[in-house]
N, C-alpha and C positions, 0 to 999 in steps of 0.2 A: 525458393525463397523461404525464408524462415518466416515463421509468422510466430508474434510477441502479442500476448493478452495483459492490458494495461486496465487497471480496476482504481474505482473510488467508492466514496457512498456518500447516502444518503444523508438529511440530517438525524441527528439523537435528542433523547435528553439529553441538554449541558451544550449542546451543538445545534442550535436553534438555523446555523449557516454553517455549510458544510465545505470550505474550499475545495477539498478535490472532486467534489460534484461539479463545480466549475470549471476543474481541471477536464475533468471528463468531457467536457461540448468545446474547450480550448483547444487542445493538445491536437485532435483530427485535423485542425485548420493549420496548425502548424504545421503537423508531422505528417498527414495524409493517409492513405493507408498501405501503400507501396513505397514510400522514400525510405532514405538510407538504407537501401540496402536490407530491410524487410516489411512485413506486412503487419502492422497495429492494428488489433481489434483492443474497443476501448468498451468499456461498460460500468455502468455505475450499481455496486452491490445495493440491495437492502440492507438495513442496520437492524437486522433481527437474527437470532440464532434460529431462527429456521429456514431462514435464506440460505445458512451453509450447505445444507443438501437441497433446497428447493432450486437455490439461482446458482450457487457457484462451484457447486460438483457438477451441474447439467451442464456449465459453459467449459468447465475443463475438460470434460467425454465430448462435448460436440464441437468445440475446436479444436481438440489437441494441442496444443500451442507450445514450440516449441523453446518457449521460457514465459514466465510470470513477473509483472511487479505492479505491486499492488502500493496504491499510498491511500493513507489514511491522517486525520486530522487528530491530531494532541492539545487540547485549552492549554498545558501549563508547559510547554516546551518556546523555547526562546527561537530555537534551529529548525530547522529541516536533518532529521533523524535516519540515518540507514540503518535497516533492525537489521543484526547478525543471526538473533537466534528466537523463537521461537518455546515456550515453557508448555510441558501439560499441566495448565489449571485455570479456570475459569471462574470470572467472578462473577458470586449467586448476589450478592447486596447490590447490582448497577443495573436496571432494566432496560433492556431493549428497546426500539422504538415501536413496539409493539405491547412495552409493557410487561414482557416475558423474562425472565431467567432463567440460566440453561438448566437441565435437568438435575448435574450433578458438577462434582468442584474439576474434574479433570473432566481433558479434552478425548481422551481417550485410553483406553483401557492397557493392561501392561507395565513395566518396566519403564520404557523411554520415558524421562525427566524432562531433555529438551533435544532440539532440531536446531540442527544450524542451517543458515540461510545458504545457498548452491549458486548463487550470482556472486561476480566478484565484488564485494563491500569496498574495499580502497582503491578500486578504479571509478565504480559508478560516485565514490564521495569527490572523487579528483573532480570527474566532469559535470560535477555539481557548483564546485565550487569556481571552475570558470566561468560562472552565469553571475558571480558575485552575490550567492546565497551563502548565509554563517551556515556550515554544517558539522556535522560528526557523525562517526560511528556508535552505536547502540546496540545494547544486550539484555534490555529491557523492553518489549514491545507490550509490555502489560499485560493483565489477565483478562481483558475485555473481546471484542470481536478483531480489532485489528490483529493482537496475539493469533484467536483462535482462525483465524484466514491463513495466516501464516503457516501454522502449523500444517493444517490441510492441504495447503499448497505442497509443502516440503514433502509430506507423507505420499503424496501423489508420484512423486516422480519426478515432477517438473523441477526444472532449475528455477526457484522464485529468489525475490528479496520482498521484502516490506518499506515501504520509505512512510515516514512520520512527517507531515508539514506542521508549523503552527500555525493557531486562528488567526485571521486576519488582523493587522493593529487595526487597535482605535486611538484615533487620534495622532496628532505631532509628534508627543514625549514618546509614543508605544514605538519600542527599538525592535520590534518583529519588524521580518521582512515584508513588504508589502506584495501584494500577488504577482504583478509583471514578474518579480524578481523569482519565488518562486515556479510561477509559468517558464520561464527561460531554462530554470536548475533542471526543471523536469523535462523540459527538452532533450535538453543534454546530456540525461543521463539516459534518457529512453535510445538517445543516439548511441550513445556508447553502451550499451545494452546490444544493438544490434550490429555493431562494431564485435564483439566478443563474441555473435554468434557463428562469425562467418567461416 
């Protein structure tokens, strides 16, 4: 059985509520850790650059996980976002929730500019959108920590994607999706996620 490691985080500055930390104690009761056809281990990151080697290189070596996808929360996105690719650069002006900025403006040292995502992007957005989530495809996953996960994922080995949700509406007029809706997207994709592994 394949086993799929499924990531959220904590909250930031700017991200006082972080949906996919919610995702993260959801998605188990749905998906379990043996259904469709693989094994979900779910975990919720730190929102610090020094989580990327303390929490999320330690859980790639001691699961091994035979694909990645990691969602992360965007304030100014309307959709639910599948990142394709993945940039070396990091931004030093956004702090951490630690207060920290990374050391230096790249992710890592070399040549490579960017990393494209190793999951299929216009399937996991198909089965996104039969859950009646607005989505799209993405080549911008920023220069912050959800980029910089991404990147490390890709560099690893593993087949990963990065999926973007937006912050929950507030309110009536707010035309974001509301959680159930996103909870369902991500179902779905994580299903067809382990549909592709088989």
């Amino acid at each position: 059985m394949k086993t799929i490691l499924v990531t959220g985080f904590s909250p930031f500055p700017g991200a006082p509520v972080n949906p996919t930390e919610k995702l993260m104690r959801r998605l188990p009761k749905r998906l379990g850790r043996n259904r469709s056809g693989a094994c979900f281990v779910f975990h919720v990151l730190p929102t610090t650059w020094a989580g990327r080697w303390q929490v999320t290189e330690k859980l790639r070596l001691e699961i091994r996980p035979d694909a990645i996808v990691h969602f992360g929360v965007d304030g100014t996105r309307r959709t639910l976002n599948i990142e394709t690719r993945a940039v070396n650069r990091a931004t030093r002006v956004r702090p951490d929730a630690e207060g920290h900025s990374p050391g230096r403006p790249e992710l890592g040292s070399g040549q490579q500019r960017a990393r494209s995502a190793t999951l299929p992007g216009r399937a996991l957005l198909r089965a996104a959108g039969t859950a009646g989530a607005p989505a799209a495809l993405s080549t911008d996953a920023g220069t912050y920590l959800c980029n910089a996960t991404l990147w490390d994922s890709l560099g690893s080995g593993i087949p990963s994607i990065f999926v973007h949700v937006p912050s929950l509406p507030r309110g009536r007029r707010d035309r974001r999706p509301p959680f159930h809706v996103i909870e369902d997207a991500a179902v779905r994709l994580l299903q067809e996620t382990a549909r592709r592994l088989r």
